[in-house]
Structure formats: C-alpha cells, structure tokens
N, C-alpha and C positions, 0 to 999 in steps of 0.2 A: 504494500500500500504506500503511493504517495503522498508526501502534504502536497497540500495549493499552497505554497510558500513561497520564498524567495531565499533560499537557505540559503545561499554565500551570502547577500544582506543582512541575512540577518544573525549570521554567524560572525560579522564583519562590526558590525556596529552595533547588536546587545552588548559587548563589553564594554563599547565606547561611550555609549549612553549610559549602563550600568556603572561604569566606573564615573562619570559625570555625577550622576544622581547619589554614590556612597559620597563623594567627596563635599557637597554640597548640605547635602542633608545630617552628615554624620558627626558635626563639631558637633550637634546639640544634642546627640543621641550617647547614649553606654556604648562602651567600645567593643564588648561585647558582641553586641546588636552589629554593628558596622561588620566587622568579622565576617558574621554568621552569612550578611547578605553578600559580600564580596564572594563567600566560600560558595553560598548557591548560586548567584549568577555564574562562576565559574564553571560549576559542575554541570548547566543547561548549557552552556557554551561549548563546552565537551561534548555533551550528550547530540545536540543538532549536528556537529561533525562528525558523528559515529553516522549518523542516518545519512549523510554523503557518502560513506565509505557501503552504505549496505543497500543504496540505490546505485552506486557507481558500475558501467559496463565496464568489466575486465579488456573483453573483447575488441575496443577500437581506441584510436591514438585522438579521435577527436575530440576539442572542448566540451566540457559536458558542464549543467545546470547554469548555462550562460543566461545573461542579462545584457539586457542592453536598452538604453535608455538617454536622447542624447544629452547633452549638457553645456557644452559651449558651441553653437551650432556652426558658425561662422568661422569656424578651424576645423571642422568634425573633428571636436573630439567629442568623446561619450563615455558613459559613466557604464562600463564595457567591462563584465567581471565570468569568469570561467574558470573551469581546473579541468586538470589531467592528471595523468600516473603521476607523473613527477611532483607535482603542487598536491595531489593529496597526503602524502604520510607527511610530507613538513607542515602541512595547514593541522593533520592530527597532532603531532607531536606537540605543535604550539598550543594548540588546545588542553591538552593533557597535560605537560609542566605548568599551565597558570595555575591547576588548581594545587597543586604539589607547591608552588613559592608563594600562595596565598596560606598554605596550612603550612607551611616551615619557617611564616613572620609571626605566626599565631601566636607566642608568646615572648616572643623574644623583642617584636618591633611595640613599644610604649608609647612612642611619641609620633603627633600626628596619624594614629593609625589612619583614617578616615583616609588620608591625601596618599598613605605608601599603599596598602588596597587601591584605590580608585583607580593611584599613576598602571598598578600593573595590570589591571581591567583596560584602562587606555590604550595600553602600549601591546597588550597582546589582539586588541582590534587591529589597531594601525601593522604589527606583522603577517597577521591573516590576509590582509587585503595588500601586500604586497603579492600576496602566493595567488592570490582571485584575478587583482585586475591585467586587462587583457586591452588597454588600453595605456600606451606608454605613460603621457604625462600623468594618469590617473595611478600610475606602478610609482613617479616618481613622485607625486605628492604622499603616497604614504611613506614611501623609501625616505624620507625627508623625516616628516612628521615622528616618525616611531624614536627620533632622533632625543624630542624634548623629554616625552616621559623616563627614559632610561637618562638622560642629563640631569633631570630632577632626580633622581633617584640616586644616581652616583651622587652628585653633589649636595644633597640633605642629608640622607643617611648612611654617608660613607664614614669612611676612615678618616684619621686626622690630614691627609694630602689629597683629599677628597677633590677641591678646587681645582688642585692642577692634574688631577687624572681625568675630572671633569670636561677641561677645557681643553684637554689635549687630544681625548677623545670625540672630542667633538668639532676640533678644526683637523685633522686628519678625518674622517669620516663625510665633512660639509664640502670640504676642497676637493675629493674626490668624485663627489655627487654635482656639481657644478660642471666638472667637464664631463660628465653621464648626460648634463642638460642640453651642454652643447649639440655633444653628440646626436643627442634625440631628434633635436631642432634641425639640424641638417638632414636628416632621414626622412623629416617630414618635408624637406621641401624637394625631398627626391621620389616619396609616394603620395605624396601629396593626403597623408593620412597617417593618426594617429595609432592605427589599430597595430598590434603588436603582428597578429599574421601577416599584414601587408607590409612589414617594414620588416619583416623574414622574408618576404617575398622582393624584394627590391631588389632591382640589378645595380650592380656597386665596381667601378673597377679598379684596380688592382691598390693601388693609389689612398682608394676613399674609404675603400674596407682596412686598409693600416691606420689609418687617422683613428676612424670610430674605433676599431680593435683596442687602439691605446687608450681611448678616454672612457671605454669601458673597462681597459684594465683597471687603468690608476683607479675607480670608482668600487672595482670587484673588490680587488686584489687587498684593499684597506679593511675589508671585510670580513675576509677572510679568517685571520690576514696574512699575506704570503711573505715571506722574508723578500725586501729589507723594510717592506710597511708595516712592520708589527710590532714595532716599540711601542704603542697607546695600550696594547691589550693589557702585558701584564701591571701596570701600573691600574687601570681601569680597574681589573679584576681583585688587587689587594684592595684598594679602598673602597671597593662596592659592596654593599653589605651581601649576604647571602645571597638572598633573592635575586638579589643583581648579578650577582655572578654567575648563578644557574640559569638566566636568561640569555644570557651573553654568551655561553658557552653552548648551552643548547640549541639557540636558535639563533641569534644573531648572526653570530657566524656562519651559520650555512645560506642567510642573505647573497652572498659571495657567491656560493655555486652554485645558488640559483637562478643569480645574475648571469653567469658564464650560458647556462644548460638554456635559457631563454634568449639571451641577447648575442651573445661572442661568439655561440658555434652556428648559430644558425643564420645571423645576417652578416658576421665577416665569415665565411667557411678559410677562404683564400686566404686570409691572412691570416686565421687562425691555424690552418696548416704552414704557414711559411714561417710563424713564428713560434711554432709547434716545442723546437729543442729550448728555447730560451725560456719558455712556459715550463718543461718539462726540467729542467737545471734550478730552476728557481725549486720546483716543488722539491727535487731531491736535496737544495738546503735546507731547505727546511725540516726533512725528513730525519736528515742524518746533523746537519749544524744545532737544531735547535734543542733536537734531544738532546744532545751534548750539553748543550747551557743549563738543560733542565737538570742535568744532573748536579751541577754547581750550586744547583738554591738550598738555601735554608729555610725558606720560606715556603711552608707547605700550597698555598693557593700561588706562588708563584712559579711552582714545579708543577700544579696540574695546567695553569693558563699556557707554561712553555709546551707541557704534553699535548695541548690544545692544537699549537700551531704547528706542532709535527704530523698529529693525525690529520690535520686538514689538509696539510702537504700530498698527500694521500690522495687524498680527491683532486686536488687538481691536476694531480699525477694520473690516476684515472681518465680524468675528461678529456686529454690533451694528447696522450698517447693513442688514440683515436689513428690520429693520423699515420706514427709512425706504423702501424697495424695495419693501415690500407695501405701503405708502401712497401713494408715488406712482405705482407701475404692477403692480403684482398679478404681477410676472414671477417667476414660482417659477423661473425657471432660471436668471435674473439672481443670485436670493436663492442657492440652492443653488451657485453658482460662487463668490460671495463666501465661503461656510464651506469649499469646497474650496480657494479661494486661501489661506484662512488656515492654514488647517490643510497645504499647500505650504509656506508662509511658514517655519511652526513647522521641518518637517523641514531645508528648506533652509537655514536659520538655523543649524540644530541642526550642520549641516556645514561652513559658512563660518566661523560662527563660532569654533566647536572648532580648525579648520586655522589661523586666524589668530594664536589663543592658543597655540598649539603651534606658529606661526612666532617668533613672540615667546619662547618658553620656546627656541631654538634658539639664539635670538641671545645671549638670559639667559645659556644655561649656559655661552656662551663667553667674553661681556664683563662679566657681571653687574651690566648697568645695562639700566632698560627706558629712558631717557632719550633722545628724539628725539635731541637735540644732541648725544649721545654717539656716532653713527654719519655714516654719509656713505658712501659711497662700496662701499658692499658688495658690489655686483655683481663689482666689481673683482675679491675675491677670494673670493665665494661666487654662482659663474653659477648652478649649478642650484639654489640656494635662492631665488634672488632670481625665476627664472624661476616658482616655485611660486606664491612671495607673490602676483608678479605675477597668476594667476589667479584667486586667492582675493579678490586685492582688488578683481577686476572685478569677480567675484561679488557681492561687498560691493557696490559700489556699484549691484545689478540687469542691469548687462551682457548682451544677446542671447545668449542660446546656455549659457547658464550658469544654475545653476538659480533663485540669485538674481533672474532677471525672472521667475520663473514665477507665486510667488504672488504678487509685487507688481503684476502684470499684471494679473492676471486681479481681484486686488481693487479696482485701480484702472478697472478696465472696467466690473466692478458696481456700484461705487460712483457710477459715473457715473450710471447709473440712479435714484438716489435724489437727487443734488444736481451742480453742475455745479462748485459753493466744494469742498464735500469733495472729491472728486476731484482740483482742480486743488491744494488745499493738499496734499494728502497724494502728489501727484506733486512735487510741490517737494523730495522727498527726494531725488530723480533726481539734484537738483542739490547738494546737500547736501551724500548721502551721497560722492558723488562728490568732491568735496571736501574732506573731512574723509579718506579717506581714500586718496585719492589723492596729496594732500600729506604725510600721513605718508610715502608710501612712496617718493615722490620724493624725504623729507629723509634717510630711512635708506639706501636703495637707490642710487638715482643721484648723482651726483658726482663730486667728486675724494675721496681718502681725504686727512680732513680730522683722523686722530687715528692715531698708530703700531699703536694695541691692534686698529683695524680692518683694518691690512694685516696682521695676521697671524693673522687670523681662517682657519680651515680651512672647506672646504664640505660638507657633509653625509654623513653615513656613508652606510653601506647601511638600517641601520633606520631610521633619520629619511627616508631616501628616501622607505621602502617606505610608514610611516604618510603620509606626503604626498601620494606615489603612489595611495596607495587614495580617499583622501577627495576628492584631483585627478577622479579618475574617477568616481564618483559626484557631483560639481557638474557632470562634463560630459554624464553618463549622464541625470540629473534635468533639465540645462536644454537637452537636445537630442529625449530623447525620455522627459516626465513621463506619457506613459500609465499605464504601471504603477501608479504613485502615484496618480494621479486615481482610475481604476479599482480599486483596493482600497477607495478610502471611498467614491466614488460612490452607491452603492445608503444606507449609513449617513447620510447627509450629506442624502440627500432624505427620509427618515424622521423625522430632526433639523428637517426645514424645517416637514414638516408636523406635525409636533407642535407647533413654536413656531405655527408659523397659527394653531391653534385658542385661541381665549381658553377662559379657565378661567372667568370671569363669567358669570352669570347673566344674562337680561334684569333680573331685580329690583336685581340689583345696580349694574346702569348705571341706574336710575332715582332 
C-alpha cells in the first residue's frame, strides 16, 4: 500500500519545521518535554524513510518518488526532488543516526537543550535534501545551508577552541562551495537548464569538462576530505561535542562522494578519466599517509577523525579507479563493484564510525578527558562497554564478518583489476588500520587500572546500551549479510558505469 504523500517533502522538511517549532516553543517548556518531542519527530523521520526503502523498485536505475514543482520560472529552475540506489541508504542512514545523536545528548547536553535538538532536526532536513534534490541550484542551497546548523553546533557546544574549529571549518567548506557555484552556473548556460539529468547530459569539451572537474573537486574533495584539504576535520571533530562528531563523521562526509557519484563522473567523464591517476594518488595518501598520522595521536577522537580520512580514501579510490579498469580490461562488473564497494564503504563508515565517537563521548562524559594516557584498564570496570568498543574496533580495522571488510573488499578486489601497486598499497591499511586502532584500545581498555578516576568509572546505562546495541547490529547485519545494500544501488550503480563509458568527445575533438 501506498501513501498519497509527498514522502521526500516530507521526509525533507518535518525535521526542519520540527526542529523550528522544538526550538521556538521549548525555552518555556521542561526540558524534558523538549527531548521527548525532538526524540519523536526523529523517530517518524526514520520511520517515512523506511517506507521509501519498502516502496523502492530494486529493478531500475531511474529517479523514483520524484516531485516537481517549479519555482523560479524564469531560469527553470524547480523545486525538483528524486532518489535512486545511490541516495537511498545515505538518505537512510541520515535518518537513523539523528535519532541515535538526539538520544546520546539526552543527558549529557544541559544547556540550551531546546536550540542543540532543534539545530540537529534542522540540519538533518537540510542533509536529506541534498541526497533528494535533483535540481542543481536547489542541491546547492541545501549543500550550503546544512553548513549553519553544524557551525552553530560546533561553535556553542564545542570544546574550548571551538571558535577556531568553527571558522575554519566553515571557510574551507564555503570556499569550496562557491566554485561548485561557478561551476553550476556555466552548465546552465551550456543546457540551458537547471535539472541535474540535463546537465549529465550536456556535451562539454575537453577543455570545459577540466574546469568544472576542478571546481567540483576543490568543493568535493573539502568534504571528504581528501589529503591535503583535510586539516579542518580533525580540529572540527575535537571541539564538536558528541553529536557533532557523529554527524560529521557519519554523514557529512560522505557529502563528498556523493558529490563525485552525481556531478564529476557523470558530467566530466573525460576528464574524470584523464585525471583519473592524480585522483587515485591523492586517495592512496590518504590511505596509507594518514593512517600513519593517526597512529601518532594521543588524542582518542583525533585518531578516529584521522581513521576517518583514510577510510574515505577508500572511496574515492573506488570511484576513480573506474577508469583504470576500462583501460586495462573492459570489465564493467569489475568497474560496477568498485562504485558498489564504495558507496558500502561510505555506509559502513557512516556506522563505525559514529559508534566509535559515541564510544569516546561515553568515556568523555564520565572522565572528561579524550586523552589515551588518561585510561587503562576499563574493562575492569566497564565489561559491556569495553565489549562494544571491542567490535567497533574490528570493524575499524575491516574484520570478516563485520561490515567494515565489505566495501574494502570488494574495492580492493577491483582494484586489483586495474593495477597490482594500487591494490596492494591500499590493502596496507589492513595493517595500519589495525594498528592505529587497535593500540588505542588496548591503551584504554586492557590493563591494570592505572589512574583512581578509572576504577570508579560506572558501565553503561540502558540508553547508551541501546544506541550501541542498535549500531552493534547493523555492523553485524551489513558484514554478514550486505545483500540488501548491494541490491538497493545495484541497478543505479551500473547506469552510473555506463554513463561514465561513454566519452562526451567528438572524433574532431581527439584530433
């Protein structure tokens, strides 16, 4: 049965009205009450995206529960919103972590509750509706917008250098989205239309498609974020309070390769193949430089933010090697498995991630230090948290059976296909990642209790359970049985492949 609904509408803008309406109405209310309502709107905002997923055709690659409605008529543009494989599990995921960082500020966020609820009701409309619209400029007003509510958030309820994570994060992220606008703006005066199909569809040559290519890079790649733009994240991610970090880590970032999988491969193909190795060099610093660094921290959320931008490395290692796979063996299933590994990658990410920061905000709110040397011995007096961490962190580090190996697998098995170096360097994270964050959790977790404040550390309520609990099971859901997931983008993913195939040049123009 279907609704008569408008479910991307309304999946797009109940949190944004609902987050309007807690933050308005809730200075004069018990905070309590504020809570409770942030936690249900959350939980129907879930619920309507589950009913996209259970009316969604497996079957075809096209836009599905599209809208359209115009809006500024006199430029056509329109208020033009759809999904595919690819935009439904991130539109899910983002659904599902609001209510998990609404129920893990539940006691911890005291001040302004009303306005830190509302910002992240706000800010998880304005990400939905980057994954909806289908309509460039109406992609870059939210790609903008989702900018304030997490700037609020960083800079109210962050850390003490909250200000300058704030503002660094947000002119690295603004400057890059400014030549995304350029870029947009010359597309339209080449399709003379805002609709995102038609500006996939645009003939571009050789030339026009390197321009846009870059000013979508700089706009992705900050996103991401890909080495050398990824000096905002860890800084961001120390002073963000929880919430914020498991937003950031889960979802934000995969902004980036969703950017790439919509805009870079399908309207520059040419230059996304010409500049294919330098794409693909960038992602294996990352892969293998940044792990490196993360192994250097002392600073527990600033070794998972560095582990962040090695596994995202990963994905765009995935999307990119595309090409060298049509050059050395024509294998479209090879190609097509590397966009599904990555696009695994993002989701999987998007869970370990978030669980990790949300292990670490558990420990925060009891010892108020993220500081390695500040722990020891925890299992002693928190078994079932330590037991969690423990599979989060095999996660991390790719572990069989966890969702973690799924899309590293599968990109590391295509990858194989285009070179024998990428591959094996980008499998070197196996060992890496493994240690970087396996050592963390041997320094915090196992031991003797090497500090008083750690023996009298308490083990996890019921709601910290439960948010554990659920994420626990979907890393084991994902890395035992990823059908589901494959099969939602499947059919999107090979339509993605063959678009990139075809060059946009002319014979005249290769001569």
């Amino acid at each position: 049965m279907q609704l008569d609904l408008p479910l991307l509408s309304t999946v797009i803008w109940l949190p944004i009205l609902g987050g309007l309406w807690v933050i308005f109405t809730g200075s004069g209310r018990r905070e309590r009450s504020v809570r409770v309502d942030a936690l249900v709107i959350s939980i129907v905002v879930f619920a309507l995206s589950l009913l996209l997923y259970r009316d969604f055709d497996l079957s075809t690659a096209d836009m599905q529960f599209v809208e359209l409605k115009p809006w500024i008529a006199a430029f056509k543009i329109n208020y033009h919103l759809g999904i595919d494989g690819i935009a439904l599990p991130l539109i899910l995921l983002t659904t599902f972590t609001t209510i998990l960082v609404i129920a893990a500020g539940w006691e911890v966020i005291d001040q302004r509750v009303n306005q830190y609820m509302g910002a992240f009701l706000i800010l998880e409309g304005f990400m939905v509706g980057v994954f909806c619209a289908l309509d460039a400029l109406l992609f870059y007003v939210f790609w903008e917008a989702m900018l304030i509510p997490m700037f609020l958030i960083i800079g109210i309820w962050g850390g003490p250098r909250r200000v300058y994570a704030t503002v660094k994060f947000f002119l690295y992220t603004f400057m890059g989205s400014v030549l995304m606008l350029v870029a947009l703006l010359y597309l339209y005066t080449q399709a003379h239309s805002f609709a995102i199909p038609d500006l996939q569809a645009a003939q571009l040559t050789a030339v026009e498609q390197q321009w846009i290519f870059i000013a979508f890079l700089l706009a992705f790649a900050v996103k991401v974020p890909m080495w050398p733009v990824h000096t905002w994240l860890p800084d961001a991610h120390v002073e963000a309070p929880t919430g914020g970090s498991v937003v950031l880590a889960a979802i934000m970032l995969k902004m980036g390769g969703y950017g790439f999988l919509r805009f870079s491969l399908p309207i520059t193909p040419d230059a996304s193949a010409a500049l294919d190795g330098f794409m693909i060099a960038l992602s294996l610093i990352a892969v293998v430089y940044i792990g490196l660094v993360a192994l250097a921290q002392q600073d527990m959320k600033k070794l998972i933010a560095y582990s962040s931008i090695s596994h995202m490395g990963f994905v765009t290692l995935g999307l990119f090697a595309i090409f060298d796979i049509f050059a050395g063996t024509s294998d479209w299933q090879a190609a097509t498995m590397s966009i599904e590994g990555a696009v695994a990658q993002m989701i999987s990410h998007g869970f370990v991630s978030g669980a990790l920061f949300l292990c670490v905000g558990v420990l925060y709110d009891r010892l108020h230090s993220r500081q390695i040397n500040d722990y020891g011995g925890v299992a002693n007096t928190m078994p079932k948290f330590a037991a969690f961490m423990l599979l989060f962190a095999m996660a991390n580090t790719g572990l069989p059976g966890t969702s973690g190996f799924v899309g590293e697998f599968l990109i590391i098995l295509s990858v194989f296909k285009a070179s024998f170096w990428y591959a094996f360097t980008a499998a070197t994270t196996l060992v890496i990642g493994a240690a970087y964050t396996l050592w963390m959790y041997k320094r915090v977790v196992f031991g003797e209790i090497r500090h008083a404040k750690v023996a009298a550390l308490t083990d996890i309520n019921a709601r910290e359970a439960a948010i554990l609990t659920s994420l626990a099971a979907l890393v084991l859901l994902f890395g035992l049985w990823p059908a589901p997931l494959l099969d939602m983008m499947h059919a999107s993913v090979q339509h993605l492949v063959e678009q990139v195939a075809q060059s946009k040049l002319s014979v005249a123009a290769h001569e």
